[in-house]
Each structure stands twice: as structure tokens, then as C-alpha cells.
C-alpha positions as CSV (number, residue, x, y, z in Angstrom):
1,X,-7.3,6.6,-33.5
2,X,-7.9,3.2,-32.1
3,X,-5.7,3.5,-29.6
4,X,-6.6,6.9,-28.7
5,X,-9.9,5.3,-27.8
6,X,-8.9,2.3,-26.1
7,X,-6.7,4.7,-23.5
8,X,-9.6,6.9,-23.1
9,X,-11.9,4.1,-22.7
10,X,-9.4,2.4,-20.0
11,X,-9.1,6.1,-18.5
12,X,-13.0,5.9,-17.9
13,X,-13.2,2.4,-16.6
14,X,-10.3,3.1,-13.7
15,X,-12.6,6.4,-13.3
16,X,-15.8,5.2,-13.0
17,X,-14.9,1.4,-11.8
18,X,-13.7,3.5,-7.9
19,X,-17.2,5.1,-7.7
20,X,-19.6,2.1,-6.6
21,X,-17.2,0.5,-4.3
22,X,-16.9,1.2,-0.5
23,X,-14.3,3.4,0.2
24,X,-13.3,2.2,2.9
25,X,-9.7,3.7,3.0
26,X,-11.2,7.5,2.4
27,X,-13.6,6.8,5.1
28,X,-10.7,5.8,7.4
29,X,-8.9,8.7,6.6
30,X,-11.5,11.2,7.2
31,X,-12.5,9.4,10.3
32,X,-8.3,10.2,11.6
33,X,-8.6,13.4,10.4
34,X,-11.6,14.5,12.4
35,X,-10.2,12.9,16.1
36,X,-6.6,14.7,14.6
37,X,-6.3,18.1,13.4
38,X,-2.9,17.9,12.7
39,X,-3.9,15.5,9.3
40,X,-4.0,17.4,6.1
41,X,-4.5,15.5,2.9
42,X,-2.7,15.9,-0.6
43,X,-3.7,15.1,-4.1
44,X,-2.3,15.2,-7.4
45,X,-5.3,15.8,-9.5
46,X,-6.6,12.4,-8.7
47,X,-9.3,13.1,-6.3
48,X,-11.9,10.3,-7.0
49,X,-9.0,7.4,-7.4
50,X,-7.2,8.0,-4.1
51,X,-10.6,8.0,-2.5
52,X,-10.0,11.8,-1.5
53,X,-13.3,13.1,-2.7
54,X,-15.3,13.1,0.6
55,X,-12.2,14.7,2.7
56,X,-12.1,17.7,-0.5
57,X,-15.6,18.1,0.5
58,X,-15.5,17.5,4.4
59,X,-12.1,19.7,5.5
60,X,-11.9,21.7,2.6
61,X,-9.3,24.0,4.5
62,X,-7.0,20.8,5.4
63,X,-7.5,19.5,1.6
64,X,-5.0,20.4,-1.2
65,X,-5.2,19.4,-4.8
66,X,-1.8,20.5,-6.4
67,X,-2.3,19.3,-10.1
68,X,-0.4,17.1,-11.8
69,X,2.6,17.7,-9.8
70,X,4.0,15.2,-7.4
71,X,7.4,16.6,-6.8
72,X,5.8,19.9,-5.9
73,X,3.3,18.0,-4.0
74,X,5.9,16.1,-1.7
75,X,8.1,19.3,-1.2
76,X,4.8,21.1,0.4
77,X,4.4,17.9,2.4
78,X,7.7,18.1,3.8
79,X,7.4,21.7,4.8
80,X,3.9,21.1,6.1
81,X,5.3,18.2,8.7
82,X,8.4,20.8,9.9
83,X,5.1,23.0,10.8
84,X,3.7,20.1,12.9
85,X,1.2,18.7,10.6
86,X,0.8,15.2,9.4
87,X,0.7,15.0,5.4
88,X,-1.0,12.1,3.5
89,X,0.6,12.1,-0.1
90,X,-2.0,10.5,-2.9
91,X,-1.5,9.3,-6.2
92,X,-0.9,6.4,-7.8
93,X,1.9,4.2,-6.9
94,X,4.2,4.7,-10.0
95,X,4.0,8.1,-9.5
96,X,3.9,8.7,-5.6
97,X,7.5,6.6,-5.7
98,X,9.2,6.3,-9.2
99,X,8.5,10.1,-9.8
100,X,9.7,11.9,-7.1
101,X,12.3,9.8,-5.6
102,X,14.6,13.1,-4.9
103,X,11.9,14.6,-3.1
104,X,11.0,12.0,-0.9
105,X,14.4,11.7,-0.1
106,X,15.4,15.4,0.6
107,X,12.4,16.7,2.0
108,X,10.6,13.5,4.2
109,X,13.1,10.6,4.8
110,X,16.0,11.9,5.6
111,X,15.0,14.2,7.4
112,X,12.7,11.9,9.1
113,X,9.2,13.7,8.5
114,X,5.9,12.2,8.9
115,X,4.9,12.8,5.8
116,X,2.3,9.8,4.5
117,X,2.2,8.6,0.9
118,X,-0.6,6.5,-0.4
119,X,-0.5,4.9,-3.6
120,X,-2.8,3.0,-5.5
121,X,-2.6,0.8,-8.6
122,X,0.1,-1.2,-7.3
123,X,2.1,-3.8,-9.3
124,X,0.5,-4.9,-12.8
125,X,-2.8,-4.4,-11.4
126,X,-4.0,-2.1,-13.9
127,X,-5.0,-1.4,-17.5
128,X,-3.6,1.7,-18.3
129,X,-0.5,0.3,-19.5
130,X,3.3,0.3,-17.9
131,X,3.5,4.1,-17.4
132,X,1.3,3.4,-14.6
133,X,2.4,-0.1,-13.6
134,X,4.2,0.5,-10.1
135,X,6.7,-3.6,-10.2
136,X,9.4,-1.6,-8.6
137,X,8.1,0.7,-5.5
138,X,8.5,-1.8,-3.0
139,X,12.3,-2.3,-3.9
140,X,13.2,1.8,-4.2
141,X,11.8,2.4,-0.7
142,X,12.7,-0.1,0.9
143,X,16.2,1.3,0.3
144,X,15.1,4.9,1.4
145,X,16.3,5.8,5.0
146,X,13.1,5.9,7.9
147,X,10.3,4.7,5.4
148,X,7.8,2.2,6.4
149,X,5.9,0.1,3.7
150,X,2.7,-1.0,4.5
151,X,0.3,-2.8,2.4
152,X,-2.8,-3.6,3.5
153,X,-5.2,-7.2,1.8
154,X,-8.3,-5.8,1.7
155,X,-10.2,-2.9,3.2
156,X,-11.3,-4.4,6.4
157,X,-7.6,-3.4,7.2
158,X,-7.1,0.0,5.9
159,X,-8.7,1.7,9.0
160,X,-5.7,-0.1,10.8
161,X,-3.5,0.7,8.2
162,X,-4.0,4.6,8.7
163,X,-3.4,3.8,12.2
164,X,-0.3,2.2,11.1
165,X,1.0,5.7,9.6
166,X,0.2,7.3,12.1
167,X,2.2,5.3,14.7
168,X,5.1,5.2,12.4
169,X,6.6,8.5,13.7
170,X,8.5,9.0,10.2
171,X,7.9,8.7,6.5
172,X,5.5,5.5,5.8
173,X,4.4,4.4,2.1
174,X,0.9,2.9,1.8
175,X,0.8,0.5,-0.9
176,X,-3.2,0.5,-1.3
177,X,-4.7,-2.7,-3.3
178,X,-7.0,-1.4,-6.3
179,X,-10.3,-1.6,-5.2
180,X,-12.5,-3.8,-7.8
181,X,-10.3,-7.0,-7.3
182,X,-12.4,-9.2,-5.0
183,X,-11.6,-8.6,-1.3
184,X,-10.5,-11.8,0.9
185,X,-13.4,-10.8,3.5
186,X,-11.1,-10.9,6.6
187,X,-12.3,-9.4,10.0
188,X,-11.2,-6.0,11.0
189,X,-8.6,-6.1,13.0
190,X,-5.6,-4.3,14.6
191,X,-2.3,-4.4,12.9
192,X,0.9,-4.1,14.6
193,X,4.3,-2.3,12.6
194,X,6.7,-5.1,12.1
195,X,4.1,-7.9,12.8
196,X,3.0,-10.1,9.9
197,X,-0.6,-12.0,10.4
198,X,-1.1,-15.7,9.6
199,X,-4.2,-16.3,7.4
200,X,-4.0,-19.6,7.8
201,X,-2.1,-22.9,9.2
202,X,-0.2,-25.1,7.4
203,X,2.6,-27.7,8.5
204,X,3.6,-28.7,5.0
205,X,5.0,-25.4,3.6
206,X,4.0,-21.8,3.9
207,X,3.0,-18.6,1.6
208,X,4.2,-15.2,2.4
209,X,2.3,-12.9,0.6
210,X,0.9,-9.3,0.9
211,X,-1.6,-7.2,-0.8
212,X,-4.3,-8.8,-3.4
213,X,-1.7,-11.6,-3.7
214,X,-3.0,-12.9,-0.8
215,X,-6.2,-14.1,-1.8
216,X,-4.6,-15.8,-4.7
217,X,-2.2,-17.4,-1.7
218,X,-5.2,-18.6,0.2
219,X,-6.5,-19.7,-3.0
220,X,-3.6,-21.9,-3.7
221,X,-3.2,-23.2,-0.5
222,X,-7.1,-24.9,-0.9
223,X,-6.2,-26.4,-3.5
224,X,-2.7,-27.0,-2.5
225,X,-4.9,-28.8,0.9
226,X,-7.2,-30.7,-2.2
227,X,-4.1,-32.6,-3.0
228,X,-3.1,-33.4,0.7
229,X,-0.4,-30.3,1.5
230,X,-1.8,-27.8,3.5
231,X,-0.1,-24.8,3.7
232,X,0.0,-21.9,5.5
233,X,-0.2,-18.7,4.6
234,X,1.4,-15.2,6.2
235,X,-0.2,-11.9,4.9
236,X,3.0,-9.9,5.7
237,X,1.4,-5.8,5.9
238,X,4.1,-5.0,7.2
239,X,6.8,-5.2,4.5
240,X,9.0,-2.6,6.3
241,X,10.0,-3.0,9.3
242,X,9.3,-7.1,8.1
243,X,8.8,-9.3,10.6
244,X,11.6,-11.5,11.0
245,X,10.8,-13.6,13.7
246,X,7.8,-14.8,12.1
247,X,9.5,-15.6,8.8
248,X,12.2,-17.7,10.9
249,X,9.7,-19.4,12.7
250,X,7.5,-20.2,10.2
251,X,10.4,-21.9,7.6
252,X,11.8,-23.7,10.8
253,X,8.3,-25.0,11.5
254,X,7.1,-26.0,7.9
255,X,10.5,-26.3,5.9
256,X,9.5,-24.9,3.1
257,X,9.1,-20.8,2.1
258,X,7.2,-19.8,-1.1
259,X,6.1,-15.9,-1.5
260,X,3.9,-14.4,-4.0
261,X,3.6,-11.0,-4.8
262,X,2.5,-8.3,-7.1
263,X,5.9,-6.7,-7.8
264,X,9.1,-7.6,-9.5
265,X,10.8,-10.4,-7.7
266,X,13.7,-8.0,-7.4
267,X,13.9,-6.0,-4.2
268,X,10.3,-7.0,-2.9
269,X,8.5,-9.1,-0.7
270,X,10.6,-12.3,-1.8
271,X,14.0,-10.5,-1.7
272,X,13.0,-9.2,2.0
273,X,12.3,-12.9,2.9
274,X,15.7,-14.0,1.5
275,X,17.8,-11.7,3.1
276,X,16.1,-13.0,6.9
277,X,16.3,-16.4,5.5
């Protein structure tokens, strides 16, 4: 029974903990959706975590709530984008990846669809356990034909980071930061597909980070700088296409390459920047 309870009561924190926080990527979604018609958005019965509650109530007609039922959910996608619409996919990222791996591979990549998945909860950034722990969705889809990965630090990027899908004229995975960490504060800005963006100089070594890890990155490199080595750090959004250039340039000009990120170190960010390296 104890545990019962502590599941439910973990259940109701990662309910009510996405309620009181700017949602800033639903916003940006709806905001596409209304200057594109094309945009439908899809849920598996987690509405109020994916931040899809104000496009249910906005474009009911373009809004579609499958259950709990991501392979189903992915197939509809796929026929949706042969009938010229754009799908965005929503769950959480264990599910939106691990789950329905076939689908995404039949029915969006290789095919080459535009059909959008959005995950949230990446890595071991939450409480309800490994079920929903996503350490390995980076280094599946990265492996999938056509699919982007995108994965935005903080929500002043995920307006740019819908644009980002958008551009992408295939299948793109959003990798979407869980919401009550504390933000880095950057300014909005535009994002480029393939272009990572330097959070800060350094000549002594540098970070490559993405996601929440790269406030803990900046956060190391001030105190790395306390101690007399300043580093640089890269917020790399774009994990596929990577950019490559920048990960040369950046080891040629400091020497020295570290990455942090919040996924197994198999596959991911730090397995991308080895095989450039």
C-alpha cells in the first residue's frame, strides 16, 4: 500500500507541478497552428503534460486525444502527413520513442513524413520511476533514417524550436526539457537546424551540452572560471543534423572537449561528438 501511494502521490506532483508554469511550448504551438492550418496536434491521453490543453480547447477539430495508444497514435500521424497535414506527436519521451519504434519507422521515417513527435520527461528527469525514464531516445533515433533531434534549454527557445520542425521537411523528434527545473534565462532567439549556439567563451576547454544540462554546464564553467579555467560552453539544439564544424572548431581552439548530458553516454550527445572528433 505504501507504494501504491507514493506512485499516486508522484502521479499528482508531475500533474499538478505543469499547471503554474508558463507554457511556453503549448503557446508556441498554438501560435503555428493558427498562421498554418495544415498543423493538427496528437495526444496520448496526456493533455495537461505535453502542454496540449489550450490547443484541445482552441482547434478542437485539428485536436486528437487517442488514449493510451502511441502506436496507433503514430500510424494516424503518418496517414495524416500523406493527406498533407503536419502532425505533432505528444507524450512522454519513453513512450513517444522506445514504444513505438516500428511505427515511427514504417509509417514517418522511412517514408520521409513530416510527422512531429514531442516528448517530455527526458533522461532521469523524473520521479515516476524507469518506466518513464527516456536514457536511450537520443541513441534509437539518431539511428532512424530522416529524423531530426532537437532539444531545446529552456523555453525562451521552444518558439524557435517549433519552427525548427517545421523547417525540417521530414520526421523531427523534440526532446522537450521538463518544465519545473530552473530555466537558464537566455534571450529568445532564432535557431538554425544543424547550428549549435555558444553560451559562453572559453579558451581553456569547452562543454557541449544540450537540454537542462546546460545550465549545470554554465554552472560548472563559473566555477570552473573561480579556479582560473574558463570554459566555454556549446548548447548543441541541434543534436541531429550536429553541427560539426563547430565541434571541430571549438576542440581545435580550446584543446579540450567535455559533454554533459541527460542520457546514457551510449549513443548520445557524447557519442555524436566522438564520432566528429
Amino acid at each position: 500500500m505504501a507504494e501504491t501511494l507514493t506512485r499516486l502521490e508522484a502521479a499528482d506532483f508531475i500533474n499538478r507541478s505543469f499547471k503554474p508554469l508558463p507554457r511556453s511550448y503549448g503557446d508556441a504551438l498554438i501560435e503555428a497552428a493558427k498562421a498554418d492550418e495544415r498543423i493538427v496536434a496528437l495526444c496520448a491521453d496526456l493533455v495537461p503534460p505535453t502542454e496540449t490543453d489550450r490547443f484541445r480547447d482552441e482547434l478542437p477539430e485539428r485536436f486528437h486525444n487517442v488514449g493510451i495508444a502511441e502506436a496507433n497514435m503514430i500510424g494516424m500521424a503518418g496517414g495524416m502527413a500523406r493527406s498533407g497535414e503536419i502532425p505533432f506527436c505528444h507524450s512522454f519521451c519513453a513512450f513517444i520513442t522506445k514504444r513505438v519504434l516500428d511505427q515511427i519507422t514504417m509509417q514517418a521515417a522511412y517514408p520521409n513524413l513530416p510527422v512531429k513527435l514531442v516528448g517530455f520527461l527526458p533522461g532521469v528527469a523524473t520521479l515516476l520511476g524507469v518506466s518513464h525514464q527516456a536514457i536511450e531516445d537520443v541513441a534509437i533515433l539518431r539511428a532512424v533514417p530522416n529524423m531530426a533531434i532537437f532539444e531545446p534549454s529552456g523555453p525562451e527557445c521552444h518558439a524557435a524550436m517549433v519552427k525548427l520542425a517545421l523547417d525540417w521537411d521530414g520526421p523531427a523528434y523534440l526532446r522537450m526539457k521538463r518544465p519545473e527545473t530552473t530555466p537558464p534565462n537566455f534571450e529568445p532567439q532564432s535557431l538554425e537546424i544543424g547550428k549549435g549556439v555558444i553560451r559562453r567563451e572559453g579558451g581553456d576547454l569547452t562543454i557541449i551540452s544540450a537540454g537542462l544540462c546546460v545550465a549545470e554546464a554554465l554552472g560548472a564553467a563559473d566555477t570552473l572560471s573561480g579556479e582560473g579555467i574558463e570554459a566555454g560552453v556549446v548548447d548543441m539544439v541541434s543534436l541531429k543534423p550536429i553541427d560539426e564544424a563547430l565541434i571541430v572548431e571549438r576542440s581545435e581552439a580550446t584543446g579540450a572537449v567535455v559533454t554533459a548530458e541527460n542520457h546514457s553516454i551510449i549513443g548520445g550527445l557524447g557519442a555524436a561528438v566522438a564520432e566528429v572528433l
